[in-house]
FIKOLMAR-838248 format. One line per 3 residues: for each residue x, y, z of C-alpha. Coordinates in Angstrom, 3 decimals, padded with zeros to 6 digits. Example, Ala and Ser with C-alpha at 12.3 -4.5 7.8 and 13.67 -1.06 7.14 Angstrom:
2
012.300 -004.500 007.800; 013.670 -001.060 007.140 $
//
This chain:
454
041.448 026.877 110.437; 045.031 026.762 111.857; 047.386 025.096 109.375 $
049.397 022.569 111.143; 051.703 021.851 107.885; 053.870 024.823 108.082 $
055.810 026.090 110.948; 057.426 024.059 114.287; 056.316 020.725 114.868 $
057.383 021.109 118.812; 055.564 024.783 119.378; 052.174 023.302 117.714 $
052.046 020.595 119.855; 053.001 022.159 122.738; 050.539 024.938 122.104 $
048.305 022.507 121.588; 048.576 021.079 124.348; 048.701 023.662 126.971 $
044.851 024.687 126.382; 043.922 021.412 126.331; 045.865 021.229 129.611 $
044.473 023.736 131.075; 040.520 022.603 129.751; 041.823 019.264 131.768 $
042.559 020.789 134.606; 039.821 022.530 135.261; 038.023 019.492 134.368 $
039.876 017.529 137.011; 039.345 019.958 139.322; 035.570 019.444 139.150 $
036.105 016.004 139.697; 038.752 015.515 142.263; 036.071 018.628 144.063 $
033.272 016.592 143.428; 034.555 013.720 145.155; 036.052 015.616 147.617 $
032.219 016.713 148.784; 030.743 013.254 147.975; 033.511 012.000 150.222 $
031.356 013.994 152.753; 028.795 011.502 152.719; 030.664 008.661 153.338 $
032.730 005.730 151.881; 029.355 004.103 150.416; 029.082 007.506 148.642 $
032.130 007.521 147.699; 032.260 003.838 146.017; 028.513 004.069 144.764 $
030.095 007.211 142.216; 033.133 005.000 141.424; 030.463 002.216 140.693 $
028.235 004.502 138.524; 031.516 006.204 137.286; 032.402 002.705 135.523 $
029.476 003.892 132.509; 032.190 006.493 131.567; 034.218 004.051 129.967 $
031.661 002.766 128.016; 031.134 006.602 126.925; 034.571 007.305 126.493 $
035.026 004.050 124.304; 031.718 005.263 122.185; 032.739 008.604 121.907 $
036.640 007.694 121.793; 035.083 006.047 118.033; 033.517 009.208 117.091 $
035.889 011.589 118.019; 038.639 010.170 116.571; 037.277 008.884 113.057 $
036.150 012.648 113.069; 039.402 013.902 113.646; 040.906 012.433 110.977 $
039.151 012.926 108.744; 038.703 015.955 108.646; 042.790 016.628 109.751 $
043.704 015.041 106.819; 041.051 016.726 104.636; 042.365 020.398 105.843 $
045.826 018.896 105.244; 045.103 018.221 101.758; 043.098 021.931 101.065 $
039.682 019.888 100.738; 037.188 022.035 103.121; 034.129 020.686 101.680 $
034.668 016.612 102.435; 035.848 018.279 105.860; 032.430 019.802 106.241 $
030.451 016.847 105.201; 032.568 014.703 107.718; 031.560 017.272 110.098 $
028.028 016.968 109.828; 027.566 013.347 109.190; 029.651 012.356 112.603 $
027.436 014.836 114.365; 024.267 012.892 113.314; 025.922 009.689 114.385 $
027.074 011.137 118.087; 023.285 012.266 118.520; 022.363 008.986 117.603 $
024.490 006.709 119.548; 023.974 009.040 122.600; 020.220 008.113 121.990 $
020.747 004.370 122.072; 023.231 004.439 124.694; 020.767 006.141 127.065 $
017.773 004.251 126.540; 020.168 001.003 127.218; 021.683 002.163 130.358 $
018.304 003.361 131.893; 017.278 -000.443 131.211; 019.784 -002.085 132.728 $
020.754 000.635 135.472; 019.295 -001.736 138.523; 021.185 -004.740 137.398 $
024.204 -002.629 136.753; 024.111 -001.054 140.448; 023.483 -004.476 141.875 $
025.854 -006.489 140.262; 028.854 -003.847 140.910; 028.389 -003.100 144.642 $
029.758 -004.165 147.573; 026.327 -003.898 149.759; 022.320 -002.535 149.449 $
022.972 000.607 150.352; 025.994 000.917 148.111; 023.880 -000.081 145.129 $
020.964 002.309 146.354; 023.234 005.038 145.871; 024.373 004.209 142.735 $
020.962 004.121 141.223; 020.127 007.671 142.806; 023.351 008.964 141.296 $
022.446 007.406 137.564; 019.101 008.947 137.434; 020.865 012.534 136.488 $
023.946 010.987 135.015; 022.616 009.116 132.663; 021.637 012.220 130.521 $
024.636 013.844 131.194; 026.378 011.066 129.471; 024.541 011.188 126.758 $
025.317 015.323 126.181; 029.034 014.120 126.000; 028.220 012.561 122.470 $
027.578 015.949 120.182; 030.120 017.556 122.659; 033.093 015.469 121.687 $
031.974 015.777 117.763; 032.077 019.218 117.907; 034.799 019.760 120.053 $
036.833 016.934 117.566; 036.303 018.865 114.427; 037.636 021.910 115.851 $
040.826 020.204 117.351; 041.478 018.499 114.108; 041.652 022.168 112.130 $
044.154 023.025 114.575; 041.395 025.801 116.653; 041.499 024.984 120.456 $
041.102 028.631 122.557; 037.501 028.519 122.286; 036.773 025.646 122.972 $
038.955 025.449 126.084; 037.113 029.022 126.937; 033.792 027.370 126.693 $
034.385 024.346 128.844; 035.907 025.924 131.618; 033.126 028.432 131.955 $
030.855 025.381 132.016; 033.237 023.392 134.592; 033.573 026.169 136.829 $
029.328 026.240 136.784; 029.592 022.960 137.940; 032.018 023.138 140.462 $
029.551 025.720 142.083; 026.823 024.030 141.624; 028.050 020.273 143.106 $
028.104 021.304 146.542; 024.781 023.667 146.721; 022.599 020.676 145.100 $
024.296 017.821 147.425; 023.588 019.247 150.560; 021.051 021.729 149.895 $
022.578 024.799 150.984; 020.420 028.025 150.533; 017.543 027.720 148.339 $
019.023 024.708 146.974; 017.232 020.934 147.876; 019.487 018.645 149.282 $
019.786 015.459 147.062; 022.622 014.140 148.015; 024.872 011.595 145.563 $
022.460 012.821 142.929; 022.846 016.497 143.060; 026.496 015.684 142.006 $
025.158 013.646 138.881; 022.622 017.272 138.622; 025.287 019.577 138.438 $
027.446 017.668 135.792; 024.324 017.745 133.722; 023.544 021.107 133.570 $
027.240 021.944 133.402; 027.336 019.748 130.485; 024.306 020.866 128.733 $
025.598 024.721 128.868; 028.690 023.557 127.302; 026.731 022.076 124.541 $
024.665 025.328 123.630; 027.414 027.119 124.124; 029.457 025.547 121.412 $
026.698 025.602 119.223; 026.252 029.274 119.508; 030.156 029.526 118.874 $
029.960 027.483 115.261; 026.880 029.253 114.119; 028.601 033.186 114.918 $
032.204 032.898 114.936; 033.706 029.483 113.549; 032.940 029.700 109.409 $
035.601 026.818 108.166; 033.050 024.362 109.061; 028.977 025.354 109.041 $
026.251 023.204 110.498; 024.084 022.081 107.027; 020.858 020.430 107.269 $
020.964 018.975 103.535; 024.318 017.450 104.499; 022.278 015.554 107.554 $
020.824 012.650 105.772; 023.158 009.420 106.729; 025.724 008.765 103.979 $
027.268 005.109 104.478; 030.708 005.901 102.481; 031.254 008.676 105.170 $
029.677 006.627 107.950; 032.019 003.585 107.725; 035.271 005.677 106.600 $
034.993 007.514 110.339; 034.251 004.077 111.634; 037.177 001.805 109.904 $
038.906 004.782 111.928; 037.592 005.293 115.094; 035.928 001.623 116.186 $
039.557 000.265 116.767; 040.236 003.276 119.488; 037.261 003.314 121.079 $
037.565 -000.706 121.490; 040.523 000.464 122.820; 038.716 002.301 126.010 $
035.882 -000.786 125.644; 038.586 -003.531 126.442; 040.105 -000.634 129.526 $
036.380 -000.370 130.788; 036.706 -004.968 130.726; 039.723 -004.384 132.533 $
037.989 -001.866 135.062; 035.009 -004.385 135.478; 037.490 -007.180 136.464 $
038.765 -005.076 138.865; 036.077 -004.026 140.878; 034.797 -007.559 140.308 $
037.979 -008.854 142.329; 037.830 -006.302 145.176; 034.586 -006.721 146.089 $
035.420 -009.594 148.810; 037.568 -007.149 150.381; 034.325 -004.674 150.554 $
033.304 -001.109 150.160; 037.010 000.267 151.828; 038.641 -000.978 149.290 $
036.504 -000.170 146.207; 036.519 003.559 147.320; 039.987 003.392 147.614 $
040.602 001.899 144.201; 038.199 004.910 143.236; 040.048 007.725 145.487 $
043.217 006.196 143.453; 041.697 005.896 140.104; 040.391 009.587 140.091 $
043.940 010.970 141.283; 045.744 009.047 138.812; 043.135 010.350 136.082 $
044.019 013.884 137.653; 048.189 012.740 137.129; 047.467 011.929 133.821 $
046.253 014.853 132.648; 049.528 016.465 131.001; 050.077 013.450 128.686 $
046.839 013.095 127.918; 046.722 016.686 126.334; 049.361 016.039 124.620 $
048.157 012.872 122.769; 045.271 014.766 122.001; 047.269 017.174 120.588 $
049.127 014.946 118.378; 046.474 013.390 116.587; 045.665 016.831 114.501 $
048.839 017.833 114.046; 050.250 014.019 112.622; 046.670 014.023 110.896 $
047.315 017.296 108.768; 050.634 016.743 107.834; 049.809 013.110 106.936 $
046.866 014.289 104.567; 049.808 016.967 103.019; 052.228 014.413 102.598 $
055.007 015.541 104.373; 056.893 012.446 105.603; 059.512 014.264 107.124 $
057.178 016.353 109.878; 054.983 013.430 110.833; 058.455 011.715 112.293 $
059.290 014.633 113.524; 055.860 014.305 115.675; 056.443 010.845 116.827 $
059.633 011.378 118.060; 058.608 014.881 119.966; 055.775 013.296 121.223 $
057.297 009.834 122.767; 059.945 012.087 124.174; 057.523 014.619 125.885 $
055.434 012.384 127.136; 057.927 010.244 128.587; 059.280 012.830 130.234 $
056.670 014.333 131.747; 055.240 010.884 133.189; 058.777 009.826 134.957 $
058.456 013.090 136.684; 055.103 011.981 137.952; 055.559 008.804 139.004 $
058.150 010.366 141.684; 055.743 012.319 142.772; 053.642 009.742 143.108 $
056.225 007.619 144.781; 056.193 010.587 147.141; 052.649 011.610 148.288 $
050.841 008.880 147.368; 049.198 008.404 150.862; 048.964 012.220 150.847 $
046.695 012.519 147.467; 044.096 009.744 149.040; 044.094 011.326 152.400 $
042.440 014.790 150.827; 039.469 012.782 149.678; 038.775 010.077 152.864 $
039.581 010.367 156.302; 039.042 006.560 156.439; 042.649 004.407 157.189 $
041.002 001.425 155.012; 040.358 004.141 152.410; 043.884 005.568 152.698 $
045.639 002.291 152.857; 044.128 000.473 149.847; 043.627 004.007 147.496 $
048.130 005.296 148.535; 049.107 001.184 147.689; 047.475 001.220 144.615 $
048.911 004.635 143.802; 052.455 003.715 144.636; 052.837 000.266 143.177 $
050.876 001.676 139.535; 053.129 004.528 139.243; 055.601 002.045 138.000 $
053.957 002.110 134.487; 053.284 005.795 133.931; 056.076 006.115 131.817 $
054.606 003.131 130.232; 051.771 004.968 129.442; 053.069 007.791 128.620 $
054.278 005.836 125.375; 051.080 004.123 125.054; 048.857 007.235 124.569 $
051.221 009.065 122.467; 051.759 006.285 120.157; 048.455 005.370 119.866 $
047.687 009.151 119.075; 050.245 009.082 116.426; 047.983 005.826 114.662 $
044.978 007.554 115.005; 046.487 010.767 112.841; 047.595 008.458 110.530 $
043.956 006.670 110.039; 044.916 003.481 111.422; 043.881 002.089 114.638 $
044.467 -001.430 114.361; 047.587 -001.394 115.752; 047.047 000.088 119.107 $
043.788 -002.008 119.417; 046.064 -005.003 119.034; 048.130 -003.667 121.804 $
045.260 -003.344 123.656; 044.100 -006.914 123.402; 047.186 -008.093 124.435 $
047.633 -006.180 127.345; 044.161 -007.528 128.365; 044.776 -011.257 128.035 $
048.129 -010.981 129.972; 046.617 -009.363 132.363; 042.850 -010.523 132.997 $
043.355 -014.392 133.090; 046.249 -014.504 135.371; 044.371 -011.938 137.868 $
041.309 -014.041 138.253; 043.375 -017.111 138.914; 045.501 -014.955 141.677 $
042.185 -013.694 143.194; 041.036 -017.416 143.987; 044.308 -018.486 145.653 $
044.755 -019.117 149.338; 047.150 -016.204 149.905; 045.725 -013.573 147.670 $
046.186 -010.183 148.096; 044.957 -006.912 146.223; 049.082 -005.684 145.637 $
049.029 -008.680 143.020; 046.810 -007.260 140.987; 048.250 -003.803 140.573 $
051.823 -005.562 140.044; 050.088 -007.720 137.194; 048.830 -004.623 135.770 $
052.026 -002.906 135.946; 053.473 -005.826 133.632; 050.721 -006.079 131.225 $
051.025 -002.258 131.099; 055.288 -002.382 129.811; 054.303 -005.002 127.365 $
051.748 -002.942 125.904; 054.104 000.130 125.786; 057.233 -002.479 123.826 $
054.131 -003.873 121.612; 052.966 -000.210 120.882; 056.582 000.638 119.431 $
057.139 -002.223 117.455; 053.837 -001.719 115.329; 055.004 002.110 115.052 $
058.257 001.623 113.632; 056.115 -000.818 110.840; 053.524 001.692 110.622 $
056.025 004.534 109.818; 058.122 002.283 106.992; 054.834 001.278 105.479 $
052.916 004.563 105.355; 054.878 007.611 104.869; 056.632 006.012 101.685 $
054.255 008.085 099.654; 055.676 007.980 096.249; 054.770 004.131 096.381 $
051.230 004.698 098.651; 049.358 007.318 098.148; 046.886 008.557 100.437 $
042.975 007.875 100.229; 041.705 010.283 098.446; 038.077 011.459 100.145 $
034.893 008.986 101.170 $
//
């Protein structure tokens, strides 16, 4: 276990950070290559992915509530010098990931017809969509013991390995993509589903690999059986914790949904290029995002040892990094947007609706930039609340308003992305606000002390 209580605030994060970055990267580079060969097929390929895609958000939002409930507590348990309630945390959120992952998969394989039709622009769309969730759908549900384990070694400050282990399984991916969807070699062509293949078995490497990594090397916290029947008082202390962030991603994935849901009338051009768009910003967002992740463990541990003085120290660091780092982007942005789309489609519908969403959402990156690291900052703390409030708003000033627009005479997609570049600042001033109560209320510790463990 690293201990994230002594020593510079800045240099942990940013260590942090960079191999998570660079674990991101490669990650993005799967994905921005995997749609780069999809986009081979076509732009009913292309949106039949995006459309299948949308079941990530559920995950994320399902394992966004694991991972972070995890994460604290066990952060704040290596904060305090408790290593046992870490370990039981440990082992009771990996039950519950294997179990969610479970229900989630037997779900989506019941509904995955419905899903595929409802979402897509035409037949053969939704054909493709179904092809491509055959192999997906267990893929998805290998992300749940992935993210526990990956959590509990982020929140005791250990990150190299893990970064090691998912690159190595990326990069097996990133061969494998383009052998299984057009069947070079030995290889059968499958098309849209060898992509959904390849993340599967790329995903189920990384999952015995990790294993094999807690069992020899990692010995702070040890996989125990007796410690596997399900204790409630653990159960719901992760959950209090981690249901308000992952409704966080649940409400984004509503948002999402209303999207797609509004530019179907303009047909399959424009839902690829809203997916084009969506996967480059993803890509964008990748620096911030490694940093939030980073601040979570670092806030968490020096929350659980009391030191007021350090977690401030982290807020402010973090808000300023991030911000930062996302104004540079959005000039980039500004810059190439039309650029970044035309690597993926050769289509000028494709190009024209993916570069204007680009441009005119690159207005709120710095936006979110504050958004994820202040919602980070929350999460280390053990209260999500807050940023799920945020959240909520941001949705209702956003999805009421953009289902009226979409029924008007004049409508046009560019009124959407300005509407979500509004709801987006709001969020970001709301986020802030809470913070600033959040930080009076909780780091006065000689008149609240901290839970003691589940």
């Amino acid at each position: 276990m690293k201990d994230l209580t002594q020593g510079s605030v800045i240099r942990h994060l940013l260590h942090m950070a960079a191999f998570l970055a660079v674990s991101m990267l490669v990650q993005t580079l799967y994905l921005l290559a995997d749609l780069y060969w999809v986009g081979r097929l076509g732009r009913e390929a292309i949106a039949a992915v995006g459309v299948a895609g949308n079941l990530m958000m559920v995950v994320v939002a399902l394992t966004q509530t694991l991972g972070v409930g995890t994460t604290a507590l066990i952060a704040q348990a290596a904060g305090r010098k408790d290593q046992p309630h870490a370990e039981r945390a440990f082992n009771q959120s990996l039950v519950m990931s294997v179990l969610v992952g479970l229900g989630l998969g037997v779900i989506c394989f019941l509904l995955r017809d419905m899903y595929a039709n409802s979402l897509s622009a035409d037949a053969a769309t939704a054909a493709l969509a179904k092809s491509y969730l055959n192999w997906f759908i267990p893929a998805l549900f290998l992300q749940f013991p992935l993210v526990t384990l990956g959590s509990a070694l982020r929140a005791t400050g250990i990150i190299k390995p893990a970064v090691g282990l998912q690159v190595l399984s990326v990069l097996m991916n990133i061969v494998l993509a383009p052998l299984l969807i057009f069947g070079i070699g030995p290889w059968p062509r499958m098309g849209v589903s060898g992509a959904a293949l390849a993340t599967f078995l790329s995903i189920l490497v990384a999952d015995v690999l990790t294993v094999i990594y807690f069992e020899w090397k990692f010995h702070y916290l040890r996989f125990r059986v007796a410690q596997w029947r399900p204790q409630m008082k653990i159960w719901w202390a992760m959950l209090k914790i981690g249901i308000p962030a992952g409704a966080e991603f649940a409400l984004l994935s509503v948002y999402i949904f209303i999207v797609y849901a509004i530019i179907r009338q303009f047909g399959a051009a424009a839902q690829a290029g809203f997916g084009v768009g969506a996967r480059v910003m993803q890509a964008l967002f990748l620096p911030v995002v490694a940093l939030s992740f980073a601040v979570s463990p670092v806030v968490g541990q020096n929350y659980g040892g009391r030191r007021a003085d350090r977690v401030r120290h982290s807020v402010f660091a973090a808000i300023g990094l991030a911000s930062g780092v996302m104004l540079v982007l959005a000039v980039t942005t500004w810059l190439w947007a039309p650029a970044f789309i035309r690597g993926f489609s050769r289509d000028p519908r494709v190009i024209a609706f993916g570069s204007e969403y680009l441009t005119i959402v690159a207005l709120n990156f710095v936006a979110s930039g504050i958004v994820f690291s202040s919602s980070s900052v929350f999460q280390g703390m053990g209260n999500t609340i807050p940023p799920l409030l945020s959240s909520a708003s941001r949705l209702l000033v956003f999805a009421l308003p953009a289902v009226l627009l979409s029924r008007g005479a004049n409508f046009h997609i560019r009124h959407v992305w300005y509407l979500s570049v509004t709801s987006q600042v709001l969020q970001a001033c709301f986020n802030l606000l809470l913070l600033r109560r959040e930080l009076g209320r909780k780091l006065k510790f000689d008149e609240l002390p901290i839970a003691g463990p589940a």
